[in-house]
C-alpha positions as CSV (number, residue, x, y, z in Angstrom):
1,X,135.3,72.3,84.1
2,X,133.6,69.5,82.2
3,X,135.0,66.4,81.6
4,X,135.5,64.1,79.0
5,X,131.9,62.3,79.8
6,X,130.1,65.8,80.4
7,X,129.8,66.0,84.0
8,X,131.8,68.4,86.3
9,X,135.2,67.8,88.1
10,X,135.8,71.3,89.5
11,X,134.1,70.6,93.3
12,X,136.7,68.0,93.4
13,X,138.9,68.8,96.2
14,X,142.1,67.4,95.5
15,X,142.1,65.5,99.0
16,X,139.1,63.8,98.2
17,X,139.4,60.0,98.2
18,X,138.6,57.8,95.1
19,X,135.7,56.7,97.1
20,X,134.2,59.8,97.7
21,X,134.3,60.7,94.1
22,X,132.6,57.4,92.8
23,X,130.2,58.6,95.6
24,X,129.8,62.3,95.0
25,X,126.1,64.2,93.7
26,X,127.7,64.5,90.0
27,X,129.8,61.4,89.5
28,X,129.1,59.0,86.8
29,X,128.7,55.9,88.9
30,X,125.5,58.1,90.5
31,X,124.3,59.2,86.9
32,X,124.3,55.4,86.1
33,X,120.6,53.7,85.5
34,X,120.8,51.2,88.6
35,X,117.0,49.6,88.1
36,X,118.8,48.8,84.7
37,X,121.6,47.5,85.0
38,X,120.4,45.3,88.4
39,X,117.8,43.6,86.5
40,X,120.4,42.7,83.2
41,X,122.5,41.2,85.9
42,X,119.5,39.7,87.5
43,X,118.6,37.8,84.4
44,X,122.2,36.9,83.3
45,X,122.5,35.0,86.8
46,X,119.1,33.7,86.6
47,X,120.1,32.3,83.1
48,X,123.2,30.9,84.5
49,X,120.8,28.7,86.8
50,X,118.8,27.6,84.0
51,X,121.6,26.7,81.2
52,X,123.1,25.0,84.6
53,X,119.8,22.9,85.2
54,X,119.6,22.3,80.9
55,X,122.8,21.1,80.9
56,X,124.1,19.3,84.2
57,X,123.0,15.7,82.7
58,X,124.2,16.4,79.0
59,X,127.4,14.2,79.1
60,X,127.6,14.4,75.3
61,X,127.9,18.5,75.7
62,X,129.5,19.1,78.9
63,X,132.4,16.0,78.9
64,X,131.4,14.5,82.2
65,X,131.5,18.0,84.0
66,X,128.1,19.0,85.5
67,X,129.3,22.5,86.1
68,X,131.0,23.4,82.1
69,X,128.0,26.0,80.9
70,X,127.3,26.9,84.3
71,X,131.1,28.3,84.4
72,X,131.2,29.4,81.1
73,X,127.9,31.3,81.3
74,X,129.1,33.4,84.2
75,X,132.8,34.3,82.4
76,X,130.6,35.6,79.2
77,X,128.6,37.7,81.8
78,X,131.5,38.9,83.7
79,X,133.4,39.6,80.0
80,X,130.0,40.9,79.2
81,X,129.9,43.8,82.2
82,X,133.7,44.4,81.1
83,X,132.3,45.5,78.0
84,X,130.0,47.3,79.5
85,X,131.9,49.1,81.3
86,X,134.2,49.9,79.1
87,X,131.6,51.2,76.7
88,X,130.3,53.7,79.1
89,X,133.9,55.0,79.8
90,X,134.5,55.9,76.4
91,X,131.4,57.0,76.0
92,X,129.0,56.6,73.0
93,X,130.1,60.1,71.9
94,X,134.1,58.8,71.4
95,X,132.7,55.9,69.9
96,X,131.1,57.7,67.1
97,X,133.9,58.4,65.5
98,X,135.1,54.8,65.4
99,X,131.9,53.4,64.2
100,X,133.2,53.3,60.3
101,X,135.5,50.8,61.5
102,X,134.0,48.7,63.8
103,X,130.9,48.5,60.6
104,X,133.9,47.3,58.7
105,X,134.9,45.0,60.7
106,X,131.5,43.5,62.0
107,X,131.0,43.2,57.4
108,X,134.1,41.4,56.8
109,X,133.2,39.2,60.2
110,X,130.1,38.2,59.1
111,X,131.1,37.9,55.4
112,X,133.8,35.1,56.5
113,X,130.8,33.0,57.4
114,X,129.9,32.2,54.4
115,X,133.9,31.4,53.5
116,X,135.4,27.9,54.4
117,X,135.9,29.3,57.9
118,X,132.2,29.0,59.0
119,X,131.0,26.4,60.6
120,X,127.2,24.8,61.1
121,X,126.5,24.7,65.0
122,X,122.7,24.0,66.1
123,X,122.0,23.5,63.1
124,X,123.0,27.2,61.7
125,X,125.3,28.1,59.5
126,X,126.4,31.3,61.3
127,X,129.6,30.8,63.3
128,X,133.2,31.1,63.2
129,X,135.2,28.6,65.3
130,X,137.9,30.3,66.9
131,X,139.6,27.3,68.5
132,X,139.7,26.1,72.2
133,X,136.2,25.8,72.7
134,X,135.1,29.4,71.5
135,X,133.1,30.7,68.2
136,X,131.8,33.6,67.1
137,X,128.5,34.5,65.7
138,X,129.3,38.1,64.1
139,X,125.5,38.7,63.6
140,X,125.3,39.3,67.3
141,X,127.6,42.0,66.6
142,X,125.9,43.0,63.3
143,X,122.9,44.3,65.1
144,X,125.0,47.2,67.1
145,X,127.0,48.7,64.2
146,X,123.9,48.8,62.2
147,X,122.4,51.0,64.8
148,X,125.2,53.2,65.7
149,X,126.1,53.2,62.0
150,X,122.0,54.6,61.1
151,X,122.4,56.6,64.2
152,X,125.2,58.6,62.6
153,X,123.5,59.3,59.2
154,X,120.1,59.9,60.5
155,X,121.2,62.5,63.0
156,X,124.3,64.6,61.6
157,X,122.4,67.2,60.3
158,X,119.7,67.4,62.4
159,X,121.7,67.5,66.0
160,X,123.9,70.5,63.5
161,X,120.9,72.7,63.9
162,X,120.6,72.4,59.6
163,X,117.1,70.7,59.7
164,X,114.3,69.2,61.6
165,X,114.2,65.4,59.7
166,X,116.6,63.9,58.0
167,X,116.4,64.0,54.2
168,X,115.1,61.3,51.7
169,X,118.7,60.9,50.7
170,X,120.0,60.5,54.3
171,X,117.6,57.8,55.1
172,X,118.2,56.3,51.5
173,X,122.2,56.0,52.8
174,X,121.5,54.5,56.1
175,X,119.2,52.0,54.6
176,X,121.7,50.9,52.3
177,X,124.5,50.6,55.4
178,X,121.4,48.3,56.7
179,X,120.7,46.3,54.2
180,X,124.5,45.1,53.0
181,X,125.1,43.0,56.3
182,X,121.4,41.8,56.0
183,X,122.2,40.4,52.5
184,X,125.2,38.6,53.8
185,X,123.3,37.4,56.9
186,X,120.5,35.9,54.7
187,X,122.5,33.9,52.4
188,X,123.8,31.7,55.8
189,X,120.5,31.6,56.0
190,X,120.2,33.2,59.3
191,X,116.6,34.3,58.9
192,X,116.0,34.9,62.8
193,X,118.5,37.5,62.9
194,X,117.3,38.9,59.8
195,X,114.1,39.4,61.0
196,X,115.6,41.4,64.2
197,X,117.6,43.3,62.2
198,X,114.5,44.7,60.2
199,X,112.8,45.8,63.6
200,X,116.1,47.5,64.1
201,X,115.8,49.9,61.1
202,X,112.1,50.3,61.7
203,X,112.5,51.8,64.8
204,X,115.3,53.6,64.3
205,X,113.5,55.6,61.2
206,X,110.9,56.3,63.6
207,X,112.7,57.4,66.3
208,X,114.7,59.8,63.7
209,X,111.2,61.1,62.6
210,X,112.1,60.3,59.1
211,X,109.1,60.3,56.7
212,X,106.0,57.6,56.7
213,X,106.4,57.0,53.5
214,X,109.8,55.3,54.2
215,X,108.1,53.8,56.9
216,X,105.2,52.0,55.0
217,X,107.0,51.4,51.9
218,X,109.7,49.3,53.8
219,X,106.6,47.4,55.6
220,X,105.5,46.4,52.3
221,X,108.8,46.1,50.9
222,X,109.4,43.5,53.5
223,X,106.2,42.0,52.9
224,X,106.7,41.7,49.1
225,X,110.8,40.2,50.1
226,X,109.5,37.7,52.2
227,X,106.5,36.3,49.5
228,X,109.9,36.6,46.8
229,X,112.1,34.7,48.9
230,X,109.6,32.0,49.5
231,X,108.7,31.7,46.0
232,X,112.2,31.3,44.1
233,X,112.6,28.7,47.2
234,X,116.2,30.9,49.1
235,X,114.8,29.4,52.3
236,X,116.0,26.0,53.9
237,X,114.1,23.2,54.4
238,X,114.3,23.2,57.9
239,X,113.2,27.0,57.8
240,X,110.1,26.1,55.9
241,X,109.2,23.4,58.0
242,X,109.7,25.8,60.8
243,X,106.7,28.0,59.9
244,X,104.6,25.3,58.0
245,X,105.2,23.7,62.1
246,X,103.7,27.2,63.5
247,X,101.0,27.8,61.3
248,X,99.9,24.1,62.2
249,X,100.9,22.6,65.9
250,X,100.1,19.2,65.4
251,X,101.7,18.9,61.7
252,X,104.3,15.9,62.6
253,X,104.6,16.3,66.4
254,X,107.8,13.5,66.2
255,X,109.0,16.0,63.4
256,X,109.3,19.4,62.1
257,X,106.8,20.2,65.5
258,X,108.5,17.9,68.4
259,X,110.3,21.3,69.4
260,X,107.4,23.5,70.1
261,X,105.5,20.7,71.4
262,X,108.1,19.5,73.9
263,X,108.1,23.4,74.9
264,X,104.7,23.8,75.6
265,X,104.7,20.4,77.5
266,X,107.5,21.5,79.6
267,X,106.1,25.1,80.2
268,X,102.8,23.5,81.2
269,X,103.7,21.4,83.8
270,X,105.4,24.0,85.8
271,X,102.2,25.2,86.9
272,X,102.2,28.3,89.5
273,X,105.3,27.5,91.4
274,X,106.9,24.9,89.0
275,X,108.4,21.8,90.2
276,X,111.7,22.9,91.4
277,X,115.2,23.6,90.2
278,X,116.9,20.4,88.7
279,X,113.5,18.5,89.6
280,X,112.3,19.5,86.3
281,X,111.1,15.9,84.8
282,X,111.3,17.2,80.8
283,X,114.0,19.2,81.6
284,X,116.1,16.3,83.2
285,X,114.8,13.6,80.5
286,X,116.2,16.2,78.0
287,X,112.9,16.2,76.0
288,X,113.6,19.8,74.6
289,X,116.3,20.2,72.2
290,X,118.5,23.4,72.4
291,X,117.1,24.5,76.2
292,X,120.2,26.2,77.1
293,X,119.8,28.3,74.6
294,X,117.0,29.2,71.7
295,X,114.4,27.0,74.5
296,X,116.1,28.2,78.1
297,X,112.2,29.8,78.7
298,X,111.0,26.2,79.2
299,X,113.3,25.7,82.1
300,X,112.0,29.0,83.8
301,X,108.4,27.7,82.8
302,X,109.1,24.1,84.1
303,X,111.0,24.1,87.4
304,X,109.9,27.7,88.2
305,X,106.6,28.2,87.3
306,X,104.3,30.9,86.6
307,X,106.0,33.2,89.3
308,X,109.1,32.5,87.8
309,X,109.2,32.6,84.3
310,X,107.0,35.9,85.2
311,X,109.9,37.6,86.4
312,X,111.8,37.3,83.7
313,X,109.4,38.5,81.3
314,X,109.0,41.7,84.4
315,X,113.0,41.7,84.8
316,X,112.8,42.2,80.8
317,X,110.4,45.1,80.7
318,X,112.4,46.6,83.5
319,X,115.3,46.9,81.0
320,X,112.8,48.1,78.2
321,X,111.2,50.7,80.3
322,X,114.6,52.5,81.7
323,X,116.1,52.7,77.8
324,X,112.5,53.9,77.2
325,X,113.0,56.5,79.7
326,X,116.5,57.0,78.6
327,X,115.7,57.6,74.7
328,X,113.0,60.4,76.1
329,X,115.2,61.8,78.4
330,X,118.2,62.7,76.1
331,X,118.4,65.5,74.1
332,X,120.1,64.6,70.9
333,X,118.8,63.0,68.1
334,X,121.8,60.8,68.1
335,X,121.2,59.5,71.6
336,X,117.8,58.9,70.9
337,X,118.3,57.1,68.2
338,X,120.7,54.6,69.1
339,X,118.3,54.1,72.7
340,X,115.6,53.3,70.0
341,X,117.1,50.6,67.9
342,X,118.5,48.6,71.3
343,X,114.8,48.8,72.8
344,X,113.3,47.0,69.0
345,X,116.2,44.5,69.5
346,X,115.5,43.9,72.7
347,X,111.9,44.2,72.5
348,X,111.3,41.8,69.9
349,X,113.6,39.2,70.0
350,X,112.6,38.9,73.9
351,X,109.0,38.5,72.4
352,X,110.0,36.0,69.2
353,X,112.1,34.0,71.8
354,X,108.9,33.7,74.6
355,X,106.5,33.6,72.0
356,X,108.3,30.5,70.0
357,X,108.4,28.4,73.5
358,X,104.9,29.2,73.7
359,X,103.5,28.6,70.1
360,X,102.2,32.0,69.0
361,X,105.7,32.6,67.4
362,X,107.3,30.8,64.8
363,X,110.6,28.9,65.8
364,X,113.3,31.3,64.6
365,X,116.1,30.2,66.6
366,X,116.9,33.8,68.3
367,X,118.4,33.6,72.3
368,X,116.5,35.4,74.9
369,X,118.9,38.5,75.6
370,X,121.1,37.8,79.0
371,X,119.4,34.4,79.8
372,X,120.6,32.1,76.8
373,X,123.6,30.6,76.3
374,X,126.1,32.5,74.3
375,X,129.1,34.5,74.2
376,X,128.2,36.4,71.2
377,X,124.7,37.1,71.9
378,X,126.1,37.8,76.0
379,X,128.5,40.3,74.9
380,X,126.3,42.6,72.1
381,X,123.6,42.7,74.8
382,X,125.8,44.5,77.2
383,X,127.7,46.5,74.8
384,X,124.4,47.9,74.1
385,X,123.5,48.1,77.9
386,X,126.8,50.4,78.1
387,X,125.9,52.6,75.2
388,X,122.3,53.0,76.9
389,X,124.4,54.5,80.1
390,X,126.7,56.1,78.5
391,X,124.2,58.1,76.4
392,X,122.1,58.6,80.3
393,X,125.3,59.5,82.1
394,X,126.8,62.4,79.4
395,X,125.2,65.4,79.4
396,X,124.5,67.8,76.2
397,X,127.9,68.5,74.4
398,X,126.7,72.0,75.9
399,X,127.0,71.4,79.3
């Protein structure tokens, strides 16, 4: 008899103990991608060094207490595996049928930004201050329902048996569920998360094998969006000065290019082995601005070195290539799908993130997934952990 996640619960004996059948050939903590989920962990504690070492001497952030986003990084990685788990024991299969709503919700989230109840922090107009020390960036968020959402569309009637692609109209409807958040999110302007959001759809239409045309005439759709946006001036100031910075490192290196100066300088002096945890002299003198978050790399690169700001660019591609294996290795479209749009987020805001520290990205204010700072970003990152297992661990809805 199959139960509700797919896997078999007749060899159950009922005098088996709980512990034998978490243990047993078939169970779903066995089916679970350990390389996976070890090296998310991995990452998150790392990161909770680094924001620790970023932070320990900020008296006007942490009140006099050393150990305040040390702390509070490890609760929004221990909520963070709750919602993990939790996701794989529903199952990405029950959540489909709740993904309406939670689209809903994530829209009207994200659209009370832009109301009198968001709030500018870092310098982004993105957040909503819950109280007590907490705020929500519903971007985060955003980025999960639009892939489950496309996931849905794309792969109805093709996992049906009723055709091999999805239609022109199909694609047209999930582009549209794609591009209403993306509106909203643009107007804060939150351009960094716009930009991740776009990687999304792109490779979610490829995974869905939707036609090349779409493909192409997005990429130049997106091309001709960003020349508009420029021209009728929808950007910030700070935005454009943000690229003018990139496509010229030594434009105003006390300005608009102190960040990605500071970074490089920090990165540099780490050498092989760096120079030690907490020893870290720009990381100590507070040179970089935002390293527990958008800048944590420089930490890594600084007091760690080459070895370890290595393994978390290895630790990284660990993740990338179990969801790779995981998207192959399923055999519905839906699956596959939602497998594909986590691996472009993951893929390329790990790369914007490294690559702005780093100078061959522009600063786009993104956090590096499980190592920044963050409750919102912490928590979408391992929802979409748990759909990747839950989508490994349940078997086809014929087994």
């Amino acid at each position: 008899m199959a139960g509700p996640h797919g896997f078999s619960v007749s060899r159950y004996a009922p005098d088996r103990g709980g512990l034998a059948k978490l243990l047993a050939r078939d169970s779903m903590v066995r089916r679970l991608d350990w390389p996976m989920l070890a090296s998310a962990l991995a990452l998150s504690l790392l990161g909770s060094l680094l924001v620790w070492s970023a932070t320990r001497n900020r008296t006007e952030l942490n009140d006099g207490d050393p150990y305040y986003f040390f702390l509070r990084h490890l609760l929004n990685t221990g909520i963070g595996l709750a919602l993990m788990v939790g996701t794989v024991w529903l199952g990405h299969r029950t959540l489909r049928g709740a993904v309406p709503v939670l689209y809903g919700i994530s829209l009207v989230l994200v659209a009370l930004v832009l109301t009198p109840l968001g709030a500018t922090i870092n310098g982004a107009h993105a957040w909503i201050v819950i109280g007590g020390g907490f705020s929500l960036q519903p971007s985060e968020f955003v980025k999960v329902t639009i892939i489950l959402g496309m996931a849905i569309l794309l792969a109805t009637q093709v996992d049906a048996g009723d055709q091999l692609h999805p239609d022109h109209r199909t694609v047209a409807k999930s582009l549209g569920l794609a591009v209403l958040p993306m509106i909203i999110v643009m107007l804060m302007p939150d351009l960094g998360s716009v930009m991740v959001m776009v990687v999304i759809v792109l490779g979610v239409l490829l995974a869905s094998g939707a036609s090349n045309r779409w493909i192409f005439g997005l990429i130049g759709a997106g091309i001709g969006g960003a020349v508009l946006v420029t021209a009728l001036g929808l950007l910030d100031e700070y935005q454009i000065n943000r690229f003018a910075a990139f496509a010229n490192p030594e434009l105003d290196p006390a300005g608009v290019g102190y960040n990605t100066n500071q970074a490089r300088i920090a990165i540099g002096s780490g050498g092989l082995l760096g120079t030690g945890l907490f020893k870290g002299s720009q990381t100590t003198g507070q040179f970089v601005p935002e390293q527990q978050t958008d800048f944590v790399f420089t930490v890594a690169g600084e007091e760690l070195g080459f070895v370890g700001a290595g393994l978390i660019i290895v630790l990284l591609g660990v993740v990338l290539w179990r969801a790779c294996r995981i998207a192959r290795d399923t055999t519905e479209l839906y699956g596959t799908i939602v497998a594909a749009g986590i691996i472009a987020w993951f893929a390329f805001q790990s790369f914007e993130n490294i690559g702005m520290t780093l100078g061959i990205m522009p600063v786009a204010g993104l956090p590096l997934p499980f190592v920044s700072y963050g409750g919102s970003s912490m928590f979408a990152v391992w929802v979409a952990v748990g759909l990747l297992q839950s989508i490994k661990v349940q078997r086809p809805m014929s087994a």
